[in-house]
C-alpha positions in Angstrom: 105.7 -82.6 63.5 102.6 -80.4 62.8 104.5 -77.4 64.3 107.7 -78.3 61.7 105.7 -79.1 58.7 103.8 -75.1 59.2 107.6 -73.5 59.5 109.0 -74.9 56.5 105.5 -74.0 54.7 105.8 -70.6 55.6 109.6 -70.2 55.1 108.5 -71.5 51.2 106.3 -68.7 51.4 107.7 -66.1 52.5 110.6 -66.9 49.4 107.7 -66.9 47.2 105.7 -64.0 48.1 108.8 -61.7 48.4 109.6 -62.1 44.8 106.3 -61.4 43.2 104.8 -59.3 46.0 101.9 -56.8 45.1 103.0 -53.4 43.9 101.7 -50.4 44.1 99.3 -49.0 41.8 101.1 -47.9 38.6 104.3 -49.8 40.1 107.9 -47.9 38.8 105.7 -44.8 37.8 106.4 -41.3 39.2 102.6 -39.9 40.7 101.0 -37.6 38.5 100.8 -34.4 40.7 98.9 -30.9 39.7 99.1 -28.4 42.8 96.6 -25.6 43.4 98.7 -23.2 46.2 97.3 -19.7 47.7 100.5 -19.0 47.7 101.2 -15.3 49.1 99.3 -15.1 51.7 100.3 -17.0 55.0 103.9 -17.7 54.0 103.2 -21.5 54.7 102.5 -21.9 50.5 105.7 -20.4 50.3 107.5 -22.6 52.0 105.6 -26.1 51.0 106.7 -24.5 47.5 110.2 -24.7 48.2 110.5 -28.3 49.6 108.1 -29.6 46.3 110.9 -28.1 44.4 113.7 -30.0 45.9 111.3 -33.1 45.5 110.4 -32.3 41.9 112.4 -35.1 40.7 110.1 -37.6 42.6 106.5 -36.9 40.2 105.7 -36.1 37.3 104.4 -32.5 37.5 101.5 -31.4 35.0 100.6 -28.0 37.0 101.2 -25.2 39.5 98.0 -22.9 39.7 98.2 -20.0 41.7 95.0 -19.9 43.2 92.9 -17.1 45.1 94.7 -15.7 48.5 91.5 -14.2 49.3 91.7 -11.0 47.3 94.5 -11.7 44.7 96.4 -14.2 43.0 100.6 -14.4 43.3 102.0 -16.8 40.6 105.2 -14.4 40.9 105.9 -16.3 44.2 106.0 -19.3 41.9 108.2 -17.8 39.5 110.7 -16.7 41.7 111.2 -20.2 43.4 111.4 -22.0 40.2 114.5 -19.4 39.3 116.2 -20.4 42.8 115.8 -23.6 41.7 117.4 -22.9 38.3 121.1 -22.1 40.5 120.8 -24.9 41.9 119.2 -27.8 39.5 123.1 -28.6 38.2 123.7 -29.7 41.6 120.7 -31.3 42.3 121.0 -33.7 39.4 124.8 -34.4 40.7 122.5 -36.6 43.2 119.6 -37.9 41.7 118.0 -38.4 38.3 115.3 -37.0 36.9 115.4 -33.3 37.9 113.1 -31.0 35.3 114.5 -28.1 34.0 113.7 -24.7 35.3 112.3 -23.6 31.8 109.4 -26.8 32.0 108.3 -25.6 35.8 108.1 -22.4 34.3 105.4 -23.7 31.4 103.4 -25.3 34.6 102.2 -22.2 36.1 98.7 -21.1 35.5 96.4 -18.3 37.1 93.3 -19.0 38.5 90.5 -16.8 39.9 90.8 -13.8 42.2 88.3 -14.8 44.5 87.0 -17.9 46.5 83.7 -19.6 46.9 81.3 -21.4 44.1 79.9 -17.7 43.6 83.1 -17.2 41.7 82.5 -20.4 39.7 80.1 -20.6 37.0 79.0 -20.4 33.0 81.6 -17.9 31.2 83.8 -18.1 34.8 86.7 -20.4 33.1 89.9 -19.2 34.1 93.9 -20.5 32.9 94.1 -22.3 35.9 90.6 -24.3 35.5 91.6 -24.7 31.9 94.7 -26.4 32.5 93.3 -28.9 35.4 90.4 -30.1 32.2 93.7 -31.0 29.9 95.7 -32.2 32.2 93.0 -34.8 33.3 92.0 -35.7 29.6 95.6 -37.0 28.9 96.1 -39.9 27.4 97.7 -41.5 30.5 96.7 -44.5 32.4 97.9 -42.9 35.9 95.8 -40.7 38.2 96.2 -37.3 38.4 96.7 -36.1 42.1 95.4 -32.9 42.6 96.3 -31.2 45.7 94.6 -28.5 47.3 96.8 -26.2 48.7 94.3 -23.4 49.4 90.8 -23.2 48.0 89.6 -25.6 44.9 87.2 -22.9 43.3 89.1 -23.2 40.1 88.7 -27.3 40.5 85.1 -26.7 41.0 85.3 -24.4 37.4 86.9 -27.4 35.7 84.0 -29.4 37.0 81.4 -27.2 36.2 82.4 -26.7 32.7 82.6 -30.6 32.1 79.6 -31.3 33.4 77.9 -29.0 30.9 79.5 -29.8 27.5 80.0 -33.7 28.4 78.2 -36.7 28.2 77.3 -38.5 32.0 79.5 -41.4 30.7 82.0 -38.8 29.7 81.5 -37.0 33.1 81.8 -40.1 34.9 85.1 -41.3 33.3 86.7 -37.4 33.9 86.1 -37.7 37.3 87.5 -41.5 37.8 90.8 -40.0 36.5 91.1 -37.4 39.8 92.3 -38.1 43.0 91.9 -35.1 45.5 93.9 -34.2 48.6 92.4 -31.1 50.1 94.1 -29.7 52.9 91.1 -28.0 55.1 88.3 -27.3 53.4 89.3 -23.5 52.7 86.0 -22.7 50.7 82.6 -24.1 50.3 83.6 -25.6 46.9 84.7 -29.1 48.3 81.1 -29.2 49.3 79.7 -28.7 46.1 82.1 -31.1 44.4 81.2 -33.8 46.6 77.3 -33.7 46.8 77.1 -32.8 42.5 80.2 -36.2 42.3 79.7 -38.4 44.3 82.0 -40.5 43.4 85.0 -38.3 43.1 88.2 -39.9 45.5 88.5 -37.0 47.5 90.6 -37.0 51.4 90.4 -34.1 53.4 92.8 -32.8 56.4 90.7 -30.8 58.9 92.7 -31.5 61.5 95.6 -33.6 60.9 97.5 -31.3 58.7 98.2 -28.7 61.6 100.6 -31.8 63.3 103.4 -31.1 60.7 105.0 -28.0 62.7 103.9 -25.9 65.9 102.4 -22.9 66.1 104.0 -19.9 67.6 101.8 -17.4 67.0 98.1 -18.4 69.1 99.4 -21.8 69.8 97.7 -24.8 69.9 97.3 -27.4 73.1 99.9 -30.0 74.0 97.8 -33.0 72.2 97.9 -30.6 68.9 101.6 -29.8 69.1 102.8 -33.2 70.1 106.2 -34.2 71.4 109.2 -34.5 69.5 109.5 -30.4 68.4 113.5 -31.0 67.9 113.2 -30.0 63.8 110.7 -27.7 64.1 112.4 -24.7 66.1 113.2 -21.8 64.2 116.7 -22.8 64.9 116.9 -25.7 63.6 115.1 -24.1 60.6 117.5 -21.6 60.4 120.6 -23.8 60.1 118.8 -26.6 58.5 116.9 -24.5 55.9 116.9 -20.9 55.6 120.9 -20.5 55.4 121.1 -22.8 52.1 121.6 -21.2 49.8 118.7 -20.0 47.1 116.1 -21.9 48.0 116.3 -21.9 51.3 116.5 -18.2 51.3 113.0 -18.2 49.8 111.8 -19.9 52.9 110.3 -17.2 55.3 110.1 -17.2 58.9 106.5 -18.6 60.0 103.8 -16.4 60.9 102.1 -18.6 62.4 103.3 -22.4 61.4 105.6 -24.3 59.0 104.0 -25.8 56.0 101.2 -26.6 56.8 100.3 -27.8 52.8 103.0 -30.2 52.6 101.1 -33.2 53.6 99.2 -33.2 50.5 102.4 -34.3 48.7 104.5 -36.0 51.1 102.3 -39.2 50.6 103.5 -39.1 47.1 106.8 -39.3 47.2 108.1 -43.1 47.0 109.7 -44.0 50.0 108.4 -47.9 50.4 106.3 -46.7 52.8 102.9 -46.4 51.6 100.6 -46.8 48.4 98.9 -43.1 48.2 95.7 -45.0 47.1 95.6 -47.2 49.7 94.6 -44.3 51.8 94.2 -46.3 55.5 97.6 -47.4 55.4 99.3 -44.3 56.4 102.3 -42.6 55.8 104.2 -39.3 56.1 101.2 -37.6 54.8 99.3 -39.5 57.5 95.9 -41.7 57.4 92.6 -41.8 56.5 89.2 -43.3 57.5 88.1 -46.1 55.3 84.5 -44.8 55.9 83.5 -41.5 54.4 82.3 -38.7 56.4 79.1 -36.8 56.4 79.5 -33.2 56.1 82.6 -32.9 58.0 83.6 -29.8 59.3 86.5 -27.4 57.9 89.0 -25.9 59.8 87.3 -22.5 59.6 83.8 -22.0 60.7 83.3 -19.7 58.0 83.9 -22.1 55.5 82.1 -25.0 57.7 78.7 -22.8 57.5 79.4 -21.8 53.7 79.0 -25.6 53.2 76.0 -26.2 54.8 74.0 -24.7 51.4 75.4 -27.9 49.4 74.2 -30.8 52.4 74.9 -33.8 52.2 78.3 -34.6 51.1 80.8 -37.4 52.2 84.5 -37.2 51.9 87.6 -39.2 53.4 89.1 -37.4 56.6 91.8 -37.9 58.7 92.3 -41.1 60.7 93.0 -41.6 64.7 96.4 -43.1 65.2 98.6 -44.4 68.5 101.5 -43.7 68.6 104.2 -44.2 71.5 106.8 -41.9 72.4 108.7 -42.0 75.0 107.0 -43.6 77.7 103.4 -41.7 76.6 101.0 -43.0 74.4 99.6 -40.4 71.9 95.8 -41.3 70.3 94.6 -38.3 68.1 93.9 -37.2 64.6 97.8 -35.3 64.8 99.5 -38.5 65.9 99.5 -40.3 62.3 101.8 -37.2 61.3 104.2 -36.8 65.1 105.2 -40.1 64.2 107.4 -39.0 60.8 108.4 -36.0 62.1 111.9 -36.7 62.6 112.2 -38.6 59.5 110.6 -36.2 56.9 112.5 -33.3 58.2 116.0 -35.1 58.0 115.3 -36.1 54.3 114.2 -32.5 53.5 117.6 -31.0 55.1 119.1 -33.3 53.3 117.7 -32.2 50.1 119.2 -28.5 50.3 122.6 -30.0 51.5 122.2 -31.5 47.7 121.2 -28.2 46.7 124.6 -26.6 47.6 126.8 -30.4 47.5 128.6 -30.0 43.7 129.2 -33.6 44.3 127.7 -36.5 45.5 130.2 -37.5 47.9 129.4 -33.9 49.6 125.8 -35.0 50.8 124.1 -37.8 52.7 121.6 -39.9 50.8 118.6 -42.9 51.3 119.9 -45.7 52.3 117.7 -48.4 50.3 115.5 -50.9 52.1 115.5 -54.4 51.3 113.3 -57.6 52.0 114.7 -60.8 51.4 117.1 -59.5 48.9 113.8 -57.3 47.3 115.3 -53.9 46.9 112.3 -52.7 45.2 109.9 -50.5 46.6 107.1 -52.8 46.5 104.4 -54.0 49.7 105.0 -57.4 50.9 102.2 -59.8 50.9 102.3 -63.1 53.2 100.2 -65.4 54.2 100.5 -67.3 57.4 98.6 -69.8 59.7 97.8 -69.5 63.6 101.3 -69.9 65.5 103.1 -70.0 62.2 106.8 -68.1 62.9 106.3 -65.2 60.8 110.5 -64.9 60.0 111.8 -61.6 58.0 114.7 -60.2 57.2 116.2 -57.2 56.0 118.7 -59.1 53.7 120.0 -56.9 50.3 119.8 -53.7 52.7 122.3 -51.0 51.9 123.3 -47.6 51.8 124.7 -45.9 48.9 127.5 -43.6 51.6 128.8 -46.5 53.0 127.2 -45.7 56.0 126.1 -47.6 59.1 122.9 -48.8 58.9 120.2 -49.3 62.0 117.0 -51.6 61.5 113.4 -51.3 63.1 110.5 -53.4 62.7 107.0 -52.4 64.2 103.6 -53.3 63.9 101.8 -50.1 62.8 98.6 -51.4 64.4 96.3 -48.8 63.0 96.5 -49.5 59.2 95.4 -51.2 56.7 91.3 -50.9 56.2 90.7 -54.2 58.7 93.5 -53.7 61.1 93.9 -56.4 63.7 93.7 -55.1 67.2 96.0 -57.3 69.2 99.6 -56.6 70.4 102.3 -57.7 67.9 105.1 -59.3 69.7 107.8 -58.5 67.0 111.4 -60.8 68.4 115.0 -58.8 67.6 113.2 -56.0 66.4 116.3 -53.7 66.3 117.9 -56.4 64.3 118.3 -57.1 60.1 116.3 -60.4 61.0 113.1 -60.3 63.1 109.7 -62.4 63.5 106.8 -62.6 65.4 103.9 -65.7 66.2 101.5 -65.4 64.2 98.1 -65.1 65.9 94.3 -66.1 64.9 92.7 -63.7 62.7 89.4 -62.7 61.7 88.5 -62.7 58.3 90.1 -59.9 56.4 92.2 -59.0 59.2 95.6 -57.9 58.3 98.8 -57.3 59.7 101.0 -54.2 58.8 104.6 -54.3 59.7 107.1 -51.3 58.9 110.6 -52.1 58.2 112.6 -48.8 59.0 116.1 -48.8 57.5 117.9 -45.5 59.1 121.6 -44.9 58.2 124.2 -43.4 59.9 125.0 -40.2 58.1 124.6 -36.2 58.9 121.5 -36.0 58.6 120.3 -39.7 59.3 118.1 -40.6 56.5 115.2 -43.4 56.3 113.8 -45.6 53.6 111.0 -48.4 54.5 109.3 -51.5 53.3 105.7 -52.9 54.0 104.9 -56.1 55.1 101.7 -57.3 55.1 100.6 -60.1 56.9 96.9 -62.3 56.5 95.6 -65.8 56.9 
C-alpha cells in the first residue's frame, strides 16, 4: 500500500512540477552576446564567423570586435561575411524569425588594439573596441552580457582598466556583476590580470576542451584528443556540407590546422533545451565546467602560461572531465564533454546553410520541438522523488514541424549538475516517448540529470532536448 500511495504521489508531481518547472535565467530572452575574434589569422575565426552568422537570429548581438591577430587587426573579414550574409538573410528569414539586418551587423563592428598582452593596455590605451564593450555593459538591461573571447581579451582588460579608474568600488563592483566571460585558451596574459585585480568576475576558460570540436590535420593530436565519431568533420563532408553553399559557405576556408576551434564559446548560447549557460556544470554543446575554480591554470600556449605567472594568483572556471560511451569504449577526458554533440551540432549547422540557399521553407529540414508532458517550452524540469519511487516521463506534445519521423532517447548524463549522483541510472524504454527509472537513495543535494533527445527523421537529422532534473 506504501509502495501505491508513493506512485500516485509522484505521478501528482510530476503533473505539477512540469507545468511550473524552473526556467532558465532570463527565461524567453535571447543571450546577450559581444564577441571579441582574431579573426585573420588561423582561418578558424573565419570560419566560427560564418556559423555565428547563420545563428544570429538566436541572441541578441551588441558587438563584433576585431581584436589583435598578433601584429594586425582584420575587421574587413567581418565585413565581408556580414555582406554574404546580406544575399542570403531573405531566405534565412523564410525559416525562422528574428534574423537582423545586414546594415545592424555592420554598426556592431569595432577595432580593437594592434597588439596583445597588458603592456598594450593601459592609461590613454582606450581603443573603439574597449569603448564599445564599457557601453555595451552599462546598458540599461537586466540580462548578462556574454562576452566571448575568441582570441586575446587585451581590449576587455582596457575596458577594465579604464573603469576601475574613473569609477566608484560599488560602481566597479556592479560593472563587473553584469559580465559573463567565456575565454577560449587563455591567448594572452590578460585573463590573468583580470582575474587576480576581479575577483569576482564569472569567467570559464577552455584550455583544453575546445580543441575536441574538430581534428587536426596539420601536427595532429593523439587518439584521446581527436575522439571517435570524425564522420562531420572530414574535409568532405565540409566540402558538400559547407563550403559549396552558397555565400557563406564560400567564406569558409579550408583548415590549416583545425575547424573552429572558437565556436564553443557560443554554442552554449544558443537555446536548444539543453542547457542553462549559467549553470555552467551542467553541460552542453559548448561542453562543461568545474564547479570549483582553478588556481592559475595553464593556457594552451606556454608562452602565454609563463606571461601569466607575473599576475599569481588567479582562479577561473575550466573545463570539466566527462564519460562518455561510444560504441562499446568508454571515453573519460576534458574533450569528451564536446565528442558527445558532435553529430548533433554539425547536422543543425548544415542545416542552417541548406536555409541559406532554401527560398522556402518546405525546401529545408528544421528542429523538431521537444516536449515534456505536453511542456513544449524550453524550460529544465524539476522533480522531486522518494527512494524506490517510479520516476515515469514522457515525451508527450513532441513534434516536428516537417512532418517528420521522430526518434526519442533518454539518458542519464551522469556528470552534471554541481552534485552529481554517482550511481548507474537504470533508465526502462529508453528509446521510447515514455520512459522511467527507480529512483534510488540520495545524498543530500544530490541530483539527477536526465537528457531527453528528440531527433527527427529529415536530411539532415536534426535534435532538440529537454532537461530533467531529478532530487529528493
Amino acid at each position: 500500500m506504501k509502495s501505491i500511495l508513493r506512485m500516485f504521489r509522484l505521478e501528482i508531481a510530476i503533473v505539477l512540477f512540469s507545468a511550473c518547472s524552473i526556467v532558465f535565467a532570463g527565461a524567453g530572452d535571447k543571450k546577450r552576446l559581444l564577441v571579441l575574434t582574431d579573426i585573420g589569422g588561423d582561418p578558424d575565426d573565419q570560419q566560427s564567423m560564418v556559423r555565428l552568422l547563420l545563428y544570429a537570429n538566436e541572441f541578441d548581438l551588441e558587438g563584433l570586435v576585431a581584436t589583435s591577430t598578433k601584429s594586425r587587426i582584420n575587421p574587413d573579414q567581418i565585413y565581408e561575411r556580414i555582406e554574404a550574409y546580406r544575399k542570403v538573410r531573405p531566405n534565412l528569414v523564410k525559416h525562422a524569425d528574428g534574423y537582423p539586418t545586414a546594415g545592424f551587423l555592420r554598426s556592431l563592428v569595432k577595432t580593437g588594439v594592434r597588439d596583445r598582452f597588458m603592456t598594450s593596455a593601459g592609461t590613454g590605451k582606450s581603443t573603439e573596441g574597449s569603448r564599445h564593450i564599457i557601453s555595451v555593459v552599462d546598458k540599461k538591461d537586466d540580462r548578462p552580457v556574454w562576452i566571448t573571447v575568441w582570441g586575446a581579451p587585451t581590449d576587455l582588460a582596457q575596458a577594465l582598466w579604464d573603469v576601475s579608474h574613473n569609477r566608484s568600488k560599488k560602481e566597479l563592483a556592479a560593472f563587473v556583476s553584469r559580465m559573463r566571460v567565456y575565454d577560449i585558451a587563455g591567448q594572452d596574459d590578460c585573463g590573468g590580470w583580470i582575474c587576480h585585480n576581479f575577483p569576482n568576475i564569472f569567467w570559464l576558460r577552455s584550455v583544453d576542451m575546445f580543441q575536441a570540436i574538430s581534428v587536426r590535420v596539420a601536427r595532429p593530436f593523439p587518439p584521446h584528443v581527436t575522439g571517435p565519431n570524425l564522420e562531420t568533420f572530414t574535409t568532405e563532408w565540409v566540402a558538400e556540407n559547407v563550403r559549396n553553399h552558397g555565400p557563406l559557405g564560400t567564406l569558409y576556408p579550408e583548415r590549416k590546422y583545425k575547424y573552429e576551434g572558437d565556436t564553443p564559446a557560443y554554442l552554449h548560447l544558443l537555446p536548444i533545451g539543453l542547457n542553462d549557460p549559467e549553470k555552467f556544470t551542467h553541460g552542453g554543446w559548448g561542453g562543461r565546467f568545474n564547479i570549483e575554480r582553478t588556481k592559475n591554470p595553464p593556457t594552451f600556449n606556454k608562452r602565454y602560461t609563463e606571461a601569466e605567472k607575473e599576475f599569481h594568483d588567479f582562479e577561473m572556471h575550466t573545463g570539466a572531465k566527462d564519460a562518455w560511451r561510444y560504441r562499446g569504449k568508454t571515453y573519460n577526458s576534458n574533450y569528451a564533454g564536446l565528442f558527445r554533440w558532435r553529430e548533433p551540432f554539425q547536422n543543425d549547422f548544415a542545416a542552417r546553410l541548406d536555409w541559406s540557399l532554401a527560398d522556402s521553407y518546405e525546401k529545408a529540414n528544421h528542429n523538431p520541438v521537444a516536449a515534456f508532458n505536453n511542456d513544449t517550452s524550453r524550460q529544465y524540469v524539476n522533480l522531486r522523488a522518494q527512494t524506490d519511487d517510479y520516476v515515469k516521463f514522457s515525451a508527450a506534445g513532441s513534434s516536428d514541424p516537417d512532418g517528420d519521423e521522430l526518434s526519442y532517447r533518454w539518458f542519464h548524463y551522469g556528470q552534471a549538475g554541481d552534485k552529481p549522483y554517482q550511481g548507474k541510472i537504470k533508465i526502462e524504454n529508453a528509446n521510447r516517448r515514455n520512459a522511467g527509472f527507480v529512483m534510488p537513495e540520495l545524498e543530500a543535494d544530490e541530483e539527477i540529470h536526465i537528457i531527453l533527445e528528440v531527433k527527427d527523421g529529415g536530411n539532415p537529422a536534426l535534435y532538440n532536448y529537454r532537461r530533467i532534473i531529478v532530487k529528493q
